[in-house]
ZALUM-730586 format. One record per residue: x negated, y negated, z of N, C-alpha, C in turn; residue in one letter. Coordinates in nm, 2 decimals, decimal comma, padded with zeros to 4 digits, always signed. Each point is the difference from the previous one (the first is absolute). Layout:
<atoms>
<atom <X; Y; Z>; <X; Y; Z>; <X; Y; Z>; 'A'>
...
</atoms>
This chain:
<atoms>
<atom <-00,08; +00,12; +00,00>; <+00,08; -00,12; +00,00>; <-00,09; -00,12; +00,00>; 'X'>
<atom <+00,07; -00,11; -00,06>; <-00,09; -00,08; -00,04>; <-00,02; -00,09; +00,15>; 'X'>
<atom <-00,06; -00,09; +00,03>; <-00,01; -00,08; +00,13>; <+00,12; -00,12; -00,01>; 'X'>
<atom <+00,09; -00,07; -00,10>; <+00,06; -00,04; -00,03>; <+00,15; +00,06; +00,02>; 'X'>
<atom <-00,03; +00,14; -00,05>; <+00,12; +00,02; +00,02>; <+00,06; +00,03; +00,15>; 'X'>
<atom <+00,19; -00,05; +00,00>; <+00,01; +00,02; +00,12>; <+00,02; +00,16; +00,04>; 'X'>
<atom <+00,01; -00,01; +00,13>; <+00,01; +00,12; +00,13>; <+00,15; +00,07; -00,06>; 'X'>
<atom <+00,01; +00,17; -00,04>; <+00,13; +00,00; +00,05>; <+00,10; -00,04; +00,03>; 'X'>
<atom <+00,15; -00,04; -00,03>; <+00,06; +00,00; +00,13>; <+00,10; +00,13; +00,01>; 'X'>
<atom <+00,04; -00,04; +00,13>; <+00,09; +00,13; +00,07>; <+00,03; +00,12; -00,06>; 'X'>
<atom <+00,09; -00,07; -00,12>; <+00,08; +00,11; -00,11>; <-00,11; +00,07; -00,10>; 'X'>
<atom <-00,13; -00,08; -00,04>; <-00,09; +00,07; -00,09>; <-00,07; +00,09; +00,09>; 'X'>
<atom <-00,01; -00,01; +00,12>; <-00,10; +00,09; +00,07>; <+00,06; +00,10; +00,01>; 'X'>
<atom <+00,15; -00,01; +00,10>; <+00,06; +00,11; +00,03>; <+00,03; +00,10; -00,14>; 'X'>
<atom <+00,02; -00,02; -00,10>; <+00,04; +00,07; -00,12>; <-00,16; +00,02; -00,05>; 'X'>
<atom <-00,10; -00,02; -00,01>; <-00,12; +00,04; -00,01>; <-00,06; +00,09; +00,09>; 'X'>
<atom <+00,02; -00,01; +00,09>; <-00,05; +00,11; +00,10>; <+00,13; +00,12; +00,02>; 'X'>
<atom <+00,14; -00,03; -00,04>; <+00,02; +00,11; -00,04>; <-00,02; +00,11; -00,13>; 'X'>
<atom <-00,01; -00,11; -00,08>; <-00,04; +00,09; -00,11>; <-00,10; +00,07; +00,02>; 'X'>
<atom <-00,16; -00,06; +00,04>; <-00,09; +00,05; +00,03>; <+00,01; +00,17; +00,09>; 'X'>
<atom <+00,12; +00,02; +00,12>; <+00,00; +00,08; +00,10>; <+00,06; +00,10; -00,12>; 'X'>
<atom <+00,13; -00,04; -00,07>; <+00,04; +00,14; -00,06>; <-00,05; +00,08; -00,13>; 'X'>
<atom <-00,10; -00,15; -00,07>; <-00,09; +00,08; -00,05>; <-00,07; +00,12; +00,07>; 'X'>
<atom <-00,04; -00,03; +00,10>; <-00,13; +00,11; +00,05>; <+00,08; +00,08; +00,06>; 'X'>
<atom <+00,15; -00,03; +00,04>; <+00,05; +00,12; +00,05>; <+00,09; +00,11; -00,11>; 'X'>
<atom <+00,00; -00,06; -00,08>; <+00,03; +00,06; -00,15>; <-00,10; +00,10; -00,02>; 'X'>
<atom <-00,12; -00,08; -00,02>; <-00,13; +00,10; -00,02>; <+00,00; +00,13; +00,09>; 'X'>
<atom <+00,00; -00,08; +00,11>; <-00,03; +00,14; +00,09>; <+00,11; +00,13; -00,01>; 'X'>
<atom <+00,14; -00,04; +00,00>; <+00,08; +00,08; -00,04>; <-00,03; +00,09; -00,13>; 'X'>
<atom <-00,03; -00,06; -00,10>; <-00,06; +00,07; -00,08>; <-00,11; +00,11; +00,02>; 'X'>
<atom <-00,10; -00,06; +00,07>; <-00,09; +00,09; +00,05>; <+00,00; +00,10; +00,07>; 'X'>
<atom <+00,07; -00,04; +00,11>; <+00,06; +00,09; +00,10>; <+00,13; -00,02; +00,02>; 'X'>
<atom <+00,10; +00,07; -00,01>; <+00,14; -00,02; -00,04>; <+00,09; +00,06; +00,13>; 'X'>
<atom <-00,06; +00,08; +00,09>; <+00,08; +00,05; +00,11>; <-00,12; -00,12; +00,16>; 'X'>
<atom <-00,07; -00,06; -00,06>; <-00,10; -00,05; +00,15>; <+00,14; -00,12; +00,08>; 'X'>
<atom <+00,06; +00,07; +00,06>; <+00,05; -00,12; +00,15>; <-00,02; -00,06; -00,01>; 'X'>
<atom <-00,14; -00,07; +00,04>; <-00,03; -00,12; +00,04>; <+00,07; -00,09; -00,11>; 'X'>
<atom <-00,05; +00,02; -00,12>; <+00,06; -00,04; -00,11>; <+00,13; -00,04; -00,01>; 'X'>
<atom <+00,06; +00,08; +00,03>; <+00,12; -00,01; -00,04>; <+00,08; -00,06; +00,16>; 'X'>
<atom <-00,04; +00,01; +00,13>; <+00,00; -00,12; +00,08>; <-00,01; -00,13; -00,02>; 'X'>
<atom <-00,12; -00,03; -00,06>; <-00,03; -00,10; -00,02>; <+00,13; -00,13; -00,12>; 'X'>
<atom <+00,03; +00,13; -00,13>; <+00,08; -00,05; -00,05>; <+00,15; -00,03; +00,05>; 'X'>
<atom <+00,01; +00,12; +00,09>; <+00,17; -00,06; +00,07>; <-00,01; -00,13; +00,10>; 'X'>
<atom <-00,16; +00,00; +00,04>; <+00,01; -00,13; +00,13>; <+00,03; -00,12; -00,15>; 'X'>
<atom <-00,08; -00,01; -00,10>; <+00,01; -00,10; -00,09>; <+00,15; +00,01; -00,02>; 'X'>
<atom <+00,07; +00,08; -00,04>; <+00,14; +00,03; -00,04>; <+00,10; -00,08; +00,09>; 'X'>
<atom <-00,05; +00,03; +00,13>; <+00,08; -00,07; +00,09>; <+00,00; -00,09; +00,09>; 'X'>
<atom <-00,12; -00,06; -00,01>; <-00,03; -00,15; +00,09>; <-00,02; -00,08; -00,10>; 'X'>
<atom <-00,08; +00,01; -00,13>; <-00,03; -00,07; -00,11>; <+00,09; -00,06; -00,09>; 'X'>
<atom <+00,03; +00,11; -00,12>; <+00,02; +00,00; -00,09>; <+00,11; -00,13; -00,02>; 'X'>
<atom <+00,10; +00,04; +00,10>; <+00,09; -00,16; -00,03>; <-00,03; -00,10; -00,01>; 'X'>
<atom <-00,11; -00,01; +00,09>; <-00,10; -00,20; +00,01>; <-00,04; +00,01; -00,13>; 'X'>
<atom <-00,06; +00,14; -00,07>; <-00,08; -00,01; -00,12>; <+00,09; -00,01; -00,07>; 'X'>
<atom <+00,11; +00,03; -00,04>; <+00,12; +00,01; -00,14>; <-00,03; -00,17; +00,02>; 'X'>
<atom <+00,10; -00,05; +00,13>; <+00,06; -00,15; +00,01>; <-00,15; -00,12; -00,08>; 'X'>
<atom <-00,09; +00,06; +00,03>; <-00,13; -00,08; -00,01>; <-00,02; +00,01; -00,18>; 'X'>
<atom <+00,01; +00,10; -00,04>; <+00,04; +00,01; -00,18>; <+00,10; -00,06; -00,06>; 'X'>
<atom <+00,11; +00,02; +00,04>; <+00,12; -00,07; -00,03>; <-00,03; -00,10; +00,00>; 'X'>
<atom <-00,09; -00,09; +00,11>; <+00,01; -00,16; +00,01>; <-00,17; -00,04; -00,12>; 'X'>
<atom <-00,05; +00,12; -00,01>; <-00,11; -00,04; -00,11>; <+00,08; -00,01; -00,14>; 'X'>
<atom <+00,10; +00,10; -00,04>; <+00,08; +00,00; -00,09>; <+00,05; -00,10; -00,04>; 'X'>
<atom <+00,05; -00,04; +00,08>; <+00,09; -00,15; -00,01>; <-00,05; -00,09; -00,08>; 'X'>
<atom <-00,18; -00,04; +00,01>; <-00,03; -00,13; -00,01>; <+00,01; +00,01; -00,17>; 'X'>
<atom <+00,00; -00,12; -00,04>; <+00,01; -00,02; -00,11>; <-00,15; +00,08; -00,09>; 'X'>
<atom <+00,00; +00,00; -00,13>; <-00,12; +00,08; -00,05>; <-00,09; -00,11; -00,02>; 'X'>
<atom <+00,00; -00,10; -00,01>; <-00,07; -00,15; +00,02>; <-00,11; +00,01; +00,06>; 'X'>
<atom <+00,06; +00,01; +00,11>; <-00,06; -00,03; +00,17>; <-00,05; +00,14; +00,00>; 'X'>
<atom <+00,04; +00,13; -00,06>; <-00,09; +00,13; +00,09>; <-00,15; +00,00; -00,12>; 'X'>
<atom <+00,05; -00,05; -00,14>; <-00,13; -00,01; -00,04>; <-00,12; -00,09; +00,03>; 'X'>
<atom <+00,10; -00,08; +00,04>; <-00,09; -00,11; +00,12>; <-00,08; +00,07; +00,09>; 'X'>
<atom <+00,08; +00,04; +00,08>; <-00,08; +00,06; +00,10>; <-00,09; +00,15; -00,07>; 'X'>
<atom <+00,00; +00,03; -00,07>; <-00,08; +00,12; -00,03>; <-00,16; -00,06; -00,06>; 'X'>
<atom <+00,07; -00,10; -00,08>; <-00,16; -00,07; -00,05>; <-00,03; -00,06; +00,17>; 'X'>
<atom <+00,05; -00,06; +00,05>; <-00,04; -00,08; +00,15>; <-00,12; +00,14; +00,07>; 'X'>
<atom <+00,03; +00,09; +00,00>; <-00,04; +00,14; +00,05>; <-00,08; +00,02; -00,06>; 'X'>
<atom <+00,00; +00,01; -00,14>; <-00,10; +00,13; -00,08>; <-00,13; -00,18; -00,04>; 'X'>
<atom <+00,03; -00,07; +00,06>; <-00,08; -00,17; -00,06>; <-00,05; +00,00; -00,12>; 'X'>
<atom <+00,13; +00,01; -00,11>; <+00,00; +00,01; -00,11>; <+00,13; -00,01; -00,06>; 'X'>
<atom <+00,03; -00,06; -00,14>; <+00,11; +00,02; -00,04>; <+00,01; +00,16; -00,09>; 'X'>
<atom <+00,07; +00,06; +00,01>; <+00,01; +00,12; -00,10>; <+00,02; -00,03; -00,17>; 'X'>
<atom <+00,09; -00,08; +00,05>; <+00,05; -00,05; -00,16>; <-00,02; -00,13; -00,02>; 'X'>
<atom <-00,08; -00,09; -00,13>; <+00,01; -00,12; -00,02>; <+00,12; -00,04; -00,01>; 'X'>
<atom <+00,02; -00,11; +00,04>; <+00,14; -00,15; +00,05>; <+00,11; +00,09; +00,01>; 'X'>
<atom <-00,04; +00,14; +00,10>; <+00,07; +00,08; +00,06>; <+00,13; +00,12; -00,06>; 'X'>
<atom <-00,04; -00,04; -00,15>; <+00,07; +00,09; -00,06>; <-00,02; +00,17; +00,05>; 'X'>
<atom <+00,12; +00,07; -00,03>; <-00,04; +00,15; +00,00>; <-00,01; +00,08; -00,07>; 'X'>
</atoms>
């Protein structure tokens, strides 16, 4: 990340770090498909998480596509596309 760009906020972290958790718990299921821990781990996500994480998508969904390419060049400190075309 560039030093310019800003921090996170709330809703990109929370939805980042979930993605991040069910990647690797995807993986591991894959790998080991009966391991507990595993699949603990995904019901605790299932049921303390996942609602904060839906609500926190939804509200990323929302913004207009303006502003999230905004914020993606703001992130990546770069524009992807010249004068932001896609």
């Amino acid at each position: 990340m560039s030093r310019t760009a800003k921090a996170l906020d709330a809703d990109e972290e929370r939805v980042t770090r979930a993605q991040r958790l069910l990647i690797q718990l995807g993986a591991a299921l894959v790998s080991q498909p009966f391991d507990t821990h595993t699949h603990d781990r995904l019901r605790a996500f299932l049921a303390d998480d996942a609602e904060g994480v839906l609500a926190s998508l939804e509200t990323l969904q929302q913004r207009p596509e303006a502003d999230l390419r905004h914020r993606v060049a703001e992130l990546v400190g770069h524009q992807l596309f010249p004068g932001g075309a896609a």
